[in-house]
N, C-alpha and C positions, 0 to 999 in steps of 0.2 A: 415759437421758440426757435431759436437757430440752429440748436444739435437735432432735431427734429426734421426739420431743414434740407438738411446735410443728409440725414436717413436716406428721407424720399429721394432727393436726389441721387445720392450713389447708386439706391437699388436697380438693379438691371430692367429695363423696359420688357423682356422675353419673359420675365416670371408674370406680367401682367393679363389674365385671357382676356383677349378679345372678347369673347362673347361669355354671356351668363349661359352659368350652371343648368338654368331651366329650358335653356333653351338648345341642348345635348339629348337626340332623342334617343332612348333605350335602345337596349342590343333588341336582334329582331324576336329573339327568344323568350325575351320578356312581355308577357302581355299585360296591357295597360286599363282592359276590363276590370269591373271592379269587383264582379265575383269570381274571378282566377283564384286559382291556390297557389299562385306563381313565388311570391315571399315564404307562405309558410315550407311547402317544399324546399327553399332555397335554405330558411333556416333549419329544418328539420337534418338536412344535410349538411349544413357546417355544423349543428350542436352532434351528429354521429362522427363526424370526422373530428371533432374537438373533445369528444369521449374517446376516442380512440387513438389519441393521440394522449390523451391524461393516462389512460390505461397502460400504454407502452410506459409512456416517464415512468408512472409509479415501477414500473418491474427495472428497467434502468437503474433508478434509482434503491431499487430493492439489491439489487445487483452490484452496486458501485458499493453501499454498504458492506456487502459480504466480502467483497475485495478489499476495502481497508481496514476491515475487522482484520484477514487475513494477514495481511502487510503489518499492521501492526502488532498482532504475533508473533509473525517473524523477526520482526525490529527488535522484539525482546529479548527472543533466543538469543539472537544476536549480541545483544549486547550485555545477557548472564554471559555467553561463551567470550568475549571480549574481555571481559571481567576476572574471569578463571583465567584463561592465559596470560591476561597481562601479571595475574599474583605469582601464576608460578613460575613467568621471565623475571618479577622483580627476587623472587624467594631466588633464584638459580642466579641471579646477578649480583645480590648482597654475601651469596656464600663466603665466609670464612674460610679460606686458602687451607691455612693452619690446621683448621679443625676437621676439614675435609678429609685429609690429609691423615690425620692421627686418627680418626675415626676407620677411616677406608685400612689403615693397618689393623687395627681392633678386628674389623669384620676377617679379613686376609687371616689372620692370627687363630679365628674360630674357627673358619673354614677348614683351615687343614687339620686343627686338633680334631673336629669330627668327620674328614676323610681317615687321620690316622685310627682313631678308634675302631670306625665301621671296617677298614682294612685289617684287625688285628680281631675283631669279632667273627669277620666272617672264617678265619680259620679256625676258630675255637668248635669244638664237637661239644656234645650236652655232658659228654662223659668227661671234658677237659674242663669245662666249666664248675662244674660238682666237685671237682677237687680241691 
């Protein structure tokens, strides 16, 4: 095929080895007897390093749970207290001028009728009262 072709030929000549795989001999550490325990050791050692490596994730990830539990608790607070101030900027923005207004004298109005009172009881004796 010609796209085929074109592959082989672009591919870079340096990705090619030279020599076969089989014929790379073992680090010196490895020995090539055949009753060495040279593998199983090797893997005994990556499956402890590969459990202990699952054992961290899992707490990480134990961990990263407890953190976005947390953040998304707060996101809530946040956004009940968002809630409440925005009602009572809209309640303080829709006030009626007018009624503010006439109400706030209403209160003013009460106020001093029960300053004048409490100022005109506290001069009264039990014996002025009884009269």
């Amino acid at each position: 095929m010609v796209g085929q072709e074109r592959l082989e030929l672009s591919r870079p000549k340096a990705l090619v080895p030279k020599t076969s795989v089989s014929a790379i001999p073992p680090p010196a550490h490895w020995s090539t007897e055949p009753d060495s325990n040279w593998l199983r050791t090797g893997l005994q050692a990556a499956a402890s390093t590969i459990s202990q490596g699952l054992v961290q994730l899992s707490t990480l990830t134990e961990k990263n749970g407890r953190n976005e539990q947390f953040l998304t608790d707060e996101s809530n607070t946040h956004d009940s207290t968002l809630t409440v101030l925005q009602t009572q900027i809209d309640n303080i923005e829709q006030v009626n001028i007018a009624d503010a207004s006439t109400r706030l004298t209403q209160l003013r109005t009460q106020l001093d009728a029960s300053f004048r009172i409490t100022a005109s009881l506290s001069g009264l004796t039990l014996v002025d009262f009884l009269k």
